[in-house]
C-alpha positions as a Markdown table, in Angstrom:
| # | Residue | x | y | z |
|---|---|---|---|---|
| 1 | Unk | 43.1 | 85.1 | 61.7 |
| 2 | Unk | 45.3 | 87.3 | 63.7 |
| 3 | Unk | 45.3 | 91.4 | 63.8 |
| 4 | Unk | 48.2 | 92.6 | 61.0 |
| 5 | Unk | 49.8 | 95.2 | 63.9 |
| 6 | Unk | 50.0 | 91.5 | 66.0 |
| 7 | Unk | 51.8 | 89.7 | 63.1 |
| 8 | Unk | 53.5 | 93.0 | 62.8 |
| 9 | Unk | 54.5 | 93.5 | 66.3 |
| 10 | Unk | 55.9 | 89.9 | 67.3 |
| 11 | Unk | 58.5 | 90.3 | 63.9 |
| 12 | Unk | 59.7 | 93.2 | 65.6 |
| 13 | Unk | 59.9 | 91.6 | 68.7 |
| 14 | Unk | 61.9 | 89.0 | 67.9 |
| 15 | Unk | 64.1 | 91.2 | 65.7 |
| 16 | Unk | 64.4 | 88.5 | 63.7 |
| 17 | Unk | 61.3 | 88.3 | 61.6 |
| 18 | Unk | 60.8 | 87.2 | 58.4 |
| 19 | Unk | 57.2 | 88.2 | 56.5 |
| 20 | Unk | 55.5 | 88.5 | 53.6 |
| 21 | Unk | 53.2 | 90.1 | 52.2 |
| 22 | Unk | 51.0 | 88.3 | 50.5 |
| 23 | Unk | 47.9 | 89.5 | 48.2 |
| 24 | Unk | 44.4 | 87.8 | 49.9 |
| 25 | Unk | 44.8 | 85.1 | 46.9 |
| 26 | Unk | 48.0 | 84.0 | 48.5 |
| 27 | Unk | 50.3 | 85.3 | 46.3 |
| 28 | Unk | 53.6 | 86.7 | 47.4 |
| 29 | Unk | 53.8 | 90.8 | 47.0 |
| 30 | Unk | 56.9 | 91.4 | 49.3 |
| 31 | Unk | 59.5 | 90.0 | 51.3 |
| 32 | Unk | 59.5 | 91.7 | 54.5 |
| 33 | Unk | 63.1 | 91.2 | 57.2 |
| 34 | Unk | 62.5 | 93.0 | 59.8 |
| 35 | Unk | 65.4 | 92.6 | 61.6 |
| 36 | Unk | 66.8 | 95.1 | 58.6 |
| 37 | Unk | 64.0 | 98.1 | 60.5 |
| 38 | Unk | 66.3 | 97.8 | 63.7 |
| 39 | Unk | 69.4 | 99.7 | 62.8 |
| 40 | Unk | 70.6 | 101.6 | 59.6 |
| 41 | Unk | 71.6 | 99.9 | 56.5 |
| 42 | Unk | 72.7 | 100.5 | 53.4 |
| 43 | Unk | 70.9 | 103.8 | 51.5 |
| 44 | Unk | 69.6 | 104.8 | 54.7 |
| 45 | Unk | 72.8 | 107.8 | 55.1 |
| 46 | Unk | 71.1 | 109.5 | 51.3 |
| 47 | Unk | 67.9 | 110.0 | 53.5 |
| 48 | Unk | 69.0 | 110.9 | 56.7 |
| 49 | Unk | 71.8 | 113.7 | 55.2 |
| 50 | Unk | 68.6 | 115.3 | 53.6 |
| 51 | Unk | 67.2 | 115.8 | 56.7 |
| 52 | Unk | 68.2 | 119.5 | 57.7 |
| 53 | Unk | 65.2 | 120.5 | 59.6 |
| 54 | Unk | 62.2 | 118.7 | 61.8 |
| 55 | Unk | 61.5 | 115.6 | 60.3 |
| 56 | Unk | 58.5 | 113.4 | 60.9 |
| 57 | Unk | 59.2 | 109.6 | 60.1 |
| 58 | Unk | 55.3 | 108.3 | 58.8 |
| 59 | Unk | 55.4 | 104.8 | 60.4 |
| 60 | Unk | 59.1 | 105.0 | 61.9 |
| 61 | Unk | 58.9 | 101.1 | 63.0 |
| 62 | Unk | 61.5 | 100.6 | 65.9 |
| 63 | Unk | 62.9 | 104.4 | 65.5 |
| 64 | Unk | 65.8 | 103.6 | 63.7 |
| 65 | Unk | 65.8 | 106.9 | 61.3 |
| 66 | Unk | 64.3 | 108.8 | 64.5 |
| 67 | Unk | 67.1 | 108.2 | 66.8 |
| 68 | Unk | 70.0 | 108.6 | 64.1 |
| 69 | Unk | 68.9 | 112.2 | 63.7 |
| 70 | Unk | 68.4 | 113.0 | 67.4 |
| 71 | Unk | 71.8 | 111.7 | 67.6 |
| 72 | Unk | 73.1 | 114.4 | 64.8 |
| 73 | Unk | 70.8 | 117.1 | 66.6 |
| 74 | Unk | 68.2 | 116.7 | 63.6 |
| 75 | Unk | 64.5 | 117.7 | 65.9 |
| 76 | Unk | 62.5 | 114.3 | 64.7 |
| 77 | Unk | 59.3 | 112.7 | 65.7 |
| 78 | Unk | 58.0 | 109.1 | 65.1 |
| 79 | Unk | 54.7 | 108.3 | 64.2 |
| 80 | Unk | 53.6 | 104.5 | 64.1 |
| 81 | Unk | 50.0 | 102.8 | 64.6 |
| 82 | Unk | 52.2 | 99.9 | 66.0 |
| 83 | Unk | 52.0 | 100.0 | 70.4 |
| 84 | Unk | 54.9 | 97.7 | 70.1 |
| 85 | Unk | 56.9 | 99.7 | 67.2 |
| 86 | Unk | 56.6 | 102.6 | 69.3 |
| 87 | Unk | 57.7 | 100.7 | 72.3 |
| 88 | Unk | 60.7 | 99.9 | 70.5 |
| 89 | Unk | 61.7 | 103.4 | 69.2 |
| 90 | Unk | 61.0 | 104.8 | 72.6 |
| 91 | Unk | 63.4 | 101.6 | 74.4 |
| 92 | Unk | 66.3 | 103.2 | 71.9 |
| 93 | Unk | 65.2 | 106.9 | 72.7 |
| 94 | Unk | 63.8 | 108.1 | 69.9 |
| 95 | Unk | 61.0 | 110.3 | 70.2 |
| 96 | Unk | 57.7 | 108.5 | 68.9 |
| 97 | Unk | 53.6 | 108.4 | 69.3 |
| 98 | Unk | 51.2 | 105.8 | 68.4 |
| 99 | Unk | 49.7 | 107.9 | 65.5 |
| 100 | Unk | 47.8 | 107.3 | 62.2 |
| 101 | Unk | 49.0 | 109.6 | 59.8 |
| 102 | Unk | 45.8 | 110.0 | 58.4 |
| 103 | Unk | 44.0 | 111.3 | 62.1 |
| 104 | Unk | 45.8 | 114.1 | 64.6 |
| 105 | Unk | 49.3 | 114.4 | 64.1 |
| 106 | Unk | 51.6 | 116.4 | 66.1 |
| 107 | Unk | 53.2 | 119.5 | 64.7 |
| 108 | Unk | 50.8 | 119.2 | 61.4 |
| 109 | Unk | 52.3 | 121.4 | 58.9 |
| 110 | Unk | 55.4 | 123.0 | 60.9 |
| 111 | Unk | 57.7 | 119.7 | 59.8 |
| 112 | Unk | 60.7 | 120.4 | 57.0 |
| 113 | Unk | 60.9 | 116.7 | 55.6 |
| 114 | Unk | 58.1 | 113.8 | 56.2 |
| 115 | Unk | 59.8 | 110.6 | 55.3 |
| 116 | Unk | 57.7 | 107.7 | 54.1 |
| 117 | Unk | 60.5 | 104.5 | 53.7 |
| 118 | Unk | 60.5 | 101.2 | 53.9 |
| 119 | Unk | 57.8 | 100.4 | 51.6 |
| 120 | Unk | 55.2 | 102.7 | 53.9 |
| 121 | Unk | 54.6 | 104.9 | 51.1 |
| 122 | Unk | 51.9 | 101.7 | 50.5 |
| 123 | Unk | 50.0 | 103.0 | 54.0 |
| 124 | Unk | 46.2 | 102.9 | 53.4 |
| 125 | Unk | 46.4 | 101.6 | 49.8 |
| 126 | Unk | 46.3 | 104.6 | 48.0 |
| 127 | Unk | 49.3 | 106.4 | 47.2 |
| 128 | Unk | 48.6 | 109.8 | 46.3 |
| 129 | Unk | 46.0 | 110.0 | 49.0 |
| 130 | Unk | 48.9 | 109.4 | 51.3 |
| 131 | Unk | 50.8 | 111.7 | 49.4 |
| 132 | Unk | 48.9 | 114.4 | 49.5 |
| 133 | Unk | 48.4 | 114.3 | 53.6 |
| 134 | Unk | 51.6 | 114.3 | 54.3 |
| 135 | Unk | 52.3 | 117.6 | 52.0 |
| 136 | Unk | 49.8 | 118.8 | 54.5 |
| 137 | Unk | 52.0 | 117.6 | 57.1 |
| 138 | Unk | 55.1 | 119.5 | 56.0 |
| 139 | Unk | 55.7 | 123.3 | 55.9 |
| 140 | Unk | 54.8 | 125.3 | 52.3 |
| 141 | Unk | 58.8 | 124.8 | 51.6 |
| 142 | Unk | 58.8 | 121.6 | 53.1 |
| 143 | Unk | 59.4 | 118.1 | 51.1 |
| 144 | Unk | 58.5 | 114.4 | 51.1 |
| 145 | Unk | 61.7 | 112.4 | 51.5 |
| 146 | Unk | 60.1 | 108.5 | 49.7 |
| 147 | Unk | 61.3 | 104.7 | 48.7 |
| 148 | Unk | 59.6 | 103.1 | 46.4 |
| 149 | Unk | 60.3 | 99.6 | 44.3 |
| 150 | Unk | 62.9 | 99.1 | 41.7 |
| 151 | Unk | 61.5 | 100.5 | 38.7 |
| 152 | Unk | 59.9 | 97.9 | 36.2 |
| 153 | Unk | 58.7 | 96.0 | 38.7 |
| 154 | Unk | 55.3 | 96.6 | 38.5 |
| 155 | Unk | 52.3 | 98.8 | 40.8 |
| 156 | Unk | 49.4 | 97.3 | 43.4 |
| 157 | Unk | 47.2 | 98.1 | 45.4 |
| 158 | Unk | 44.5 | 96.1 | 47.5 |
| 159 | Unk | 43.8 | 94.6 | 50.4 |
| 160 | Unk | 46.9 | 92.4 | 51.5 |
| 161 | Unk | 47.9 | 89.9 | 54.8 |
| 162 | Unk | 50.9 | 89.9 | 56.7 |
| 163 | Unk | 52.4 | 86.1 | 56.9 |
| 164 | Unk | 55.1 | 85.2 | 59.5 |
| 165 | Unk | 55.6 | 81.2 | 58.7 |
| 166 | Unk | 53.0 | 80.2 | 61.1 |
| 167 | Unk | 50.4 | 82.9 | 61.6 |
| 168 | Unk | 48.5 | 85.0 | 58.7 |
| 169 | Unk | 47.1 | 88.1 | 59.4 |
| 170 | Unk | 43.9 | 89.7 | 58.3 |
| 171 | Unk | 43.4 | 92.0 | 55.5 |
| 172 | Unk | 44.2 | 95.6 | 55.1 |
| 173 | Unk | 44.9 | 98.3 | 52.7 |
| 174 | Unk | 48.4 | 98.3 | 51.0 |
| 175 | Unk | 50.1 | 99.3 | 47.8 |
| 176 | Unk | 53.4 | 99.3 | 45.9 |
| 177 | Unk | 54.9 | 101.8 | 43.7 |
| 178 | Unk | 57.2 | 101.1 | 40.9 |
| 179 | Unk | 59.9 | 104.2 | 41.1 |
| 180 | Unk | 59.1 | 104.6 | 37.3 |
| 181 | Unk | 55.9 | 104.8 | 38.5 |
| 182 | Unk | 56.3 | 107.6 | 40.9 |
| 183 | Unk | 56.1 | 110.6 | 38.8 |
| 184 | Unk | 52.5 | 109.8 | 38.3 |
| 185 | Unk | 51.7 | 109.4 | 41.4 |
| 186 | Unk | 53.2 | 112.4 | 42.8 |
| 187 | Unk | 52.3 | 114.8 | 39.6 |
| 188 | Unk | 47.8 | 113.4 | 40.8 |
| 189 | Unk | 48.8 | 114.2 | 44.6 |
| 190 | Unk | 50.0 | 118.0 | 43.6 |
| 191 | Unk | 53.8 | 117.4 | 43.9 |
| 192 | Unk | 57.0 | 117.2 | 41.6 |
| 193 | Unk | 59.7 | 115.0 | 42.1 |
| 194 | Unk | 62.9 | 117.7 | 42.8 |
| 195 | Unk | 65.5 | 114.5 | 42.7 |
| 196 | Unk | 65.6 | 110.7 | 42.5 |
| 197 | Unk | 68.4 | 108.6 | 43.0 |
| 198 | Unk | 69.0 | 105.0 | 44.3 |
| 199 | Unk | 72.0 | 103.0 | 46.3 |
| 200 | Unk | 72.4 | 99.2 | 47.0 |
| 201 | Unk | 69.1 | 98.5 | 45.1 |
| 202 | Unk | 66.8 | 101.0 | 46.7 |
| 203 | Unk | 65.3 | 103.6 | 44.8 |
| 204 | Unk | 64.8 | 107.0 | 46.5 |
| 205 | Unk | 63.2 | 110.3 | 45.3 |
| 206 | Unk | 62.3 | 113.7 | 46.8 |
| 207 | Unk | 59.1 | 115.4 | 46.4 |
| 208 | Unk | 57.9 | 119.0 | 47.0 |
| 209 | Unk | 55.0 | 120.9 | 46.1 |
């Protein structure tokens, strides 16, 4: 089997890629375009108009959130365990490390908004872990901007592969979260969700402390 940031990296690459994300039985969890991570789409606007003060983008991908708020003077910093991710964000010049938001991360608790989007509040498998280290990431008054799954369609978490038509990766830690779901996630991490909301089929909430 191949590394996941490999698999991972030679989607972005192409800017064309297609994944999934399959469970380690083979069964398909998500549909992954990448392509989609390499410019703003639809519901992306509700996130980055929330954004009024230093905002760290938890696996930021190619930069594409990173560089639209550089562009409207928003201070923003890109954190990605990818090499070729930040590459990427870099080549469009965002600013972005090779971080894992679980180890040293820059600014640690001087950020306004830490955004987790684009399925990443699934990093590490375990949601309100996650949760709960980026509050530490964000200032006292500071809040987690998150997308998570349509409601009603389900929770998971386990160890998952990345599949790109020819190549599967090996396992790591993921999970989904049902936006239904998210109050109880949020409430066992020590947050509240403030606001929800949803556009073009993505579902959207903010959390605070």
């Amino acid at each position: 089997m191949t590394s996941a940031l490999a698999v991972y990296g030679g989607a972005l690459r192409r800017d064309s890629g297609r994944l999934r994300l399959l469970d380690t039985a083979g069964r398909s969890l998500r549909h992954l375009d990448t392509a989609m991570w390499h410019r703003l789409r639809p519901g992306d606007h509700t996130i980055l108009e929330r954004c009024c003060g230093p905002t760290l983008d938890v696996g930021c991908g190619p930069g594409r959130f990173v560089s639209a708020l550089a562009a409207a003077g928003v201070p923003a910093l890109g954190i990605d365990i990818s090499p070729t991710a930040v590459r990427l964000a870099r080549r469009r010049g965002a600013r972005a490390v090779s971080a894992d938001v679980f180890g040293a991360v820059r600014g640690a608790g001087l950020w306004s908004h830490a955004l987790l989007v684009d399925g990443n509040i699934g990093i590490g498998g375990d949601p309100v872990r996650l949760l709960r280290r980026c509050a530490t990431l964000v200032r006292h008054d500071g809040q987690l901007l998150v997308e998570a799954e349509p409601p009603g369609s389900g929770g998971w978490a386990g160890a998952a592969v990345l599949h790109d038509g020819d190549r599967t990766s090996t396992p790591f830690p993921w999970a989904l979260v049902g936006a239904d779901q998210l109050h109880h996630h949020a409430y066992a991490a020590g947050l509240r969700i403030v606001e929800s909301w949803n556009e073009d089929g993505r579902w959207f909430a903010c959390l605070a402390g």
